[in-house]
C-alpha positions as CSV (number, residue, x, y, z in Angstrom):
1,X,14.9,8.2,108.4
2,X,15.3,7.3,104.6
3,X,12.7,5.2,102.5
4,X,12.5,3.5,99.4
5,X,9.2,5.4,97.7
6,X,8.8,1.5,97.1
7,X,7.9,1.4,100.4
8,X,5.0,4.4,100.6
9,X,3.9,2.7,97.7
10,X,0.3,0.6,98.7
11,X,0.2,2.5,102.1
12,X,-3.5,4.1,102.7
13,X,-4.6,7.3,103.3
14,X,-6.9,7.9,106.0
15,X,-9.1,11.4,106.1
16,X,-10.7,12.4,109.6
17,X,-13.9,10.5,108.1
18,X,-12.5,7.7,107.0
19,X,-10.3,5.9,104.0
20,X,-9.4,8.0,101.0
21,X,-7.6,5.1,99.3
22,X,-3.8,4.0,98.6
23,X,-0.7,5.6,97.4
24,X,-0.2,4.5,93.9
25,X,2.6,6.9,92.3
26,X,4.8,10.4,93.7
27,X,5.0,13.7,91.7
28,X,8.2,15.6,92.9
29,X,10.0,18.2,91.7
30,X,13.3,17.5,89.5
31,X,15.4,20.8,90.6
32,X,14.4,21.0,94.2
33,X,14.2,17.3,94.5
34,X,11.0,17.5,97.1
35,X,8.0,15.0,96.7
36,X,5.1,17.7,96.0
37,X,2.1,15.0,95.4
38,X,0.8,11.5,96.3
39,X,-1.3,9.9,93.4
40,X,-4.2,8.2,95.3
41,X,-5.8,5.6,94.1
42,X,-9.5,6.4,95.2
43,X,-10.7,2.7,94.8
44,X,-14.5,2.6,94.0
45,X,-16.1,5.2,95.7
46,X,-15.6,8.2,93.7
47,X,-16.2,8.4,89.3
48,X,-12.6,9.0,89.1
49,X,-9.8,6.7,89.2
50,X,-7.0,8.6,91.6
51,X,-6.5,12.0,93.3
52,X,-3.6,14.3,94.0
53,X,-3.1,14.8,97.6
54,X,0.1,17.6,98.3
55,X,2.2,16.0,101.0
56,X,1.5,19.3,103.1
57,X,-1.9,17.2,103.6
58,X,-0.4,14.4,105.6
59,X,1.0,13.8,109.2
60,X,4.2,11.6,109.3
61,X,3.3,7.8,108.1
62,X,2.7,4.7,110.2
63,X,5.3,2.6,109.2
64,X,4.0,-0.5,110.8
65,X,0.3,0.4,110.4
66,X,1.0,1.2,106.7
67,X,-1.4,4.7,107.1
68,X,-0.7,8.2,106.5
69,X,-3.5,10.6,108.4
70,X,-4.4,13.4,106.2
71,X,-5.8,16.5,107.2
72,X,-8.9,16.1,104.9
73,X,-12.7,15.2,105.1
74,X,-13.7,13.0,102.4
75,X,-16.5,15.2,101.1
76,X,-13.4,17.5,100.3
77,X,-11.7,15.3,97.9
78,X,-14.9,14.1,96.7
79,X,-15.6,17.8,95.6
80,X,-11.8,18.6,94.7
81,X,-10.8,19.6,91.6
82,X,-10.4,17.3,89.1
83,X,-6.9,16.2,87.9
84,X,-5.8,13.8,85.3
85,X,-3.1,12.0,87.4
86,X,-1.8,10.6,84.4
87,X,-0.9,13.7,81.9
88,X,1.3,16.3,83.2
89,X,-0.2,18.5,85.9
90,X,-0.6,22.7,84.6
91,X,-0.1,25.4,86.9
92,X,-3.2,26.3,86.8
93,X,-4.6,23.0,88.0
94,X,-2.2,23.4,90.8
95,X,-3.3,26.7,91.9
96,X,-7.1,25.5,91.6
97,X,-6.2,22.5,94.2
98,X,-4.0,24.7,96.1
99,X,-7.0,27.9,96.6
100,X,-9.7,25.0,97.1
101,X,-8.1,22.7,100.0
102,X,-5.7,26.0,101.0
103,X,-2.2,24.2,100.8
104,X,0.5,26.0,100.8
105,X,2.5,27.5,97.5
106,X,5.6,26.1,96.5
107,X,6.4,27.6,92.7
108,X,7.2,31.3,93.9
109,X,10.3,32.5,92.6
110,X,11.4,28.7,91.2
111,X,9.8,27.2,88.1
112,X,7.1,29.6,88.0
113,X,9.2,32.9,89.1
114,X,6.5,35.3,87.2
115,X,4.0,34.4,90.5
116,X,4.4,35.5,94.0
117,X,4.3,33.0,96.7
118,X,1.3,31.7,98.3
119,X,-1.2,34.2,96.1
120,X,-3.7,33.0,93.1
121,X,-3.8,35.4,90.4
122,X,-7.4,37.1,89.9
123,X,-9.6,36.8,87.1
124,X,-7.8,36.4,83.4
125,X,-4.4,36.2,84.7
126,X,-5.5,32.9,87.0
127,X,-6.7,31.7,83.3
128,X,-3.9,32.0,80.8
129,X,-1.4,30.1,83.0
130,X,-2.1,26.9,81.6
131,X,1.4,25.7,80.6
132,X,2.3,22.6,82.3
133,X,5.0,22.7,85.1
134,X,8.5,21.1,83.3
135,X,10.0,19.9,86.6
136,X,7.0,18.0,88.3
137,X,7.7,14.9,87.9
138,X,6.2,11.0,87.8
139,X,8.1,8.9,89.9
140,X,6.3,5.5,87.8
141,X,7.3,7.0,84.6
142,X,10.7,8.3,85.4
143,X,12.0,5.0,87.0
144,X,13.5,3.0,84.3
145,X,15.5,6.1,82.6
146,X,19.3,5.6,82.0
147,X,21.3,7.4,84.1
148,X,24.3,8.6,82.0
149,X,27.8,10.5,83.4
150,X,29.8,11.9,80.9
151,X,29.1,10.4,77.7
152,X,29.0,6.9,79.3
153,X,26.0,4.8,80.4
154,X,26.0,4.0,84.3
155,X,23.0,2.0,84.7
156,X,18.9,2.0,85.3
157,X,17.3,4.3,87.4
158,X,15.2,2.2,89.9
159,X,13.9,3.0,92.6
160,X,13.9,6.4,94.8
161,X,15.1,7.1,98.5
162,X,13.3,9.8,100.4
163,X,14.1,11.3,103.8
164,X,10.0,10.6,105.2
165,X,10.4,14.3,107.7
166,X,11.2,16.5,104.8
167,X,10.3,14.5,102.0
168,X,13.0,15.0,100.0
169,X,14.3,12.7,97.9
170,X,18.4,12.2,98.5
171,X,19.1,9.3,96.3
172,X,18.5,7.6,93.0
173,X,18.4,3.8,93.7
174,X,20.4,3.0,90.2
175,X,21.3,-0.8,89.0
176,X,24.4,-1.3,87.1
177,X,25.8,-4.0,85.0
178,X,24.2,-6.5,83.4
179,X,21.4,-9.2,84.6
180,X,24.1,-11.9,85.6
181,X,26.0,-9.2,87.4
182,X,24.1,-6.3,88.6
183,X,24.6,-4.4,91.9
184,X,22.9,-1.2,93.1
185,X,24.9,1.5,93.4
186,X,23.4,4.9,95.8
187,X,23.3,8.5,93.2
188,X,22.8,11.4,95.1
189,X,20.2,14.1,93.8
190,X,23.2,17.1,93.9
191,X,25.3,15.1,91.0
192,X,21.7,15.1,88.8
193,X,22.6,18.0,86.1
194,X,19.5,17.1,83.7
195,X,16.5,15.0,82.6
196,X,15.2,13.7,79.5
197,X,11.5,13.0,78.9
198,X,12.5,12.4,75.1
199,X,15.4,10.2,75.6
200,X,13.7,8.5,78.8
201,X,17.4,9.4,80.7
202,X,18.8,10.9,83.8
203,X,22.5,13.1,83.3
204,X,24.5,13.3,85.6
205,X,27.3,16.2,86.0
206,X,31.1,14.9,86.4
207,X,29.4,12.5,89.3
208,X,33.0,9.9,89.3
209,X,35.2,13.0,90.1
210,X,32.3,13.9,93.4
211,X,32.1,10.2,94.5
């Protein structure tokens, strides 16, 4: 079934020892399209302000109990690595969450093709892989961009629709026209050629002659 991420938004996430907090923002991956994080807002009970939880973590959500079960004890995330959820996230922070809660490995042979799958490099090489990952994504910060085709401005990227079994996102949720006469058209992911973090805008590759 397909979601707005508007509506995972606010759910809570609930460890096998109780609540971990609420979903306050997605990471996901621009090429592949797949939702690799949930930004957790942790509430009071920890120093820092949100966690990353990979969706591997979770079991499907409770739509009308507005939970997702994760696979986690809270002492876990309480001892977790420490990620700033609001700066770009580095490969190597994502290999040190990855080895400590033992989630799978997604970056073999895609954005980071120089590592295998599933292995964490040993000793200095582990170290120097600091650069930040270019496709992982803020959902907050990305809605808003322009989505462009061909030269020509479409509309406003708003909101994001996500298939919740394989959390992949399908759709860009896109508003057109102007505030007296807006509508929202549906973008699929496949007519996406490029992002902009400079110009804030989403490109799009020949997407009238698909449609």
């Amino acid at each position: 079934m397909l979601h707005s991420l508007e509506d995972v938004a606010g759910v809570s996430v609930i460890a096998t020892d109780g609540e971990i907090g609420k979903v306050r923002n997605f990471l996901f991956d621009d090429q592949t399209w797949k939702l690799r994080y949930f930004v957790v807002d942790v509430g009071t009970w920890l120093s820092r302000k949100a966690v990353l939880i990979s969706v591997s973590a979770v079991d499907q959500p409770d739509w009308e109990g507005k939970t997702f079960h994760a696979h986690l004890t809270k002492e876990q995330v309480r001892h977790s690595p420490d990620v700033d959820s609001t700066k770009p996230v580095s490969l190597q922070e994502e290999i040190a969450m990855n080895k400590y809660f033992g989630w799978p490995a997604y970056w073999g042979g895609g954005a980071y093709g120089e590592l295998p799958a599933a292995s964490v490099p040993p000793g200095r090489d582990y170290l120097v892989h600091t650069k930040e990952n270019p496709h992982l994504r803020s959902a907050e910060q990305v809605a808003g961009y322009t989505v462009w085709d061909e030269g020509s401005e479409v509309g406003r990227l708003e909101h994001f629709i996500v298939d919740e079994v394989s959390w992949h996102i399908g759709y860009l949720d896109v508003k057109t026209g102007d505030w007296l006469h807006s509508r929202s058209m549906l973008v699929p992911t496949r007519w996406v050629k490029s992002m902009s973090w400079a110009e804030r805008r989403v490109n799009l590759k020949h997407a009238r002659k698909e449609a």
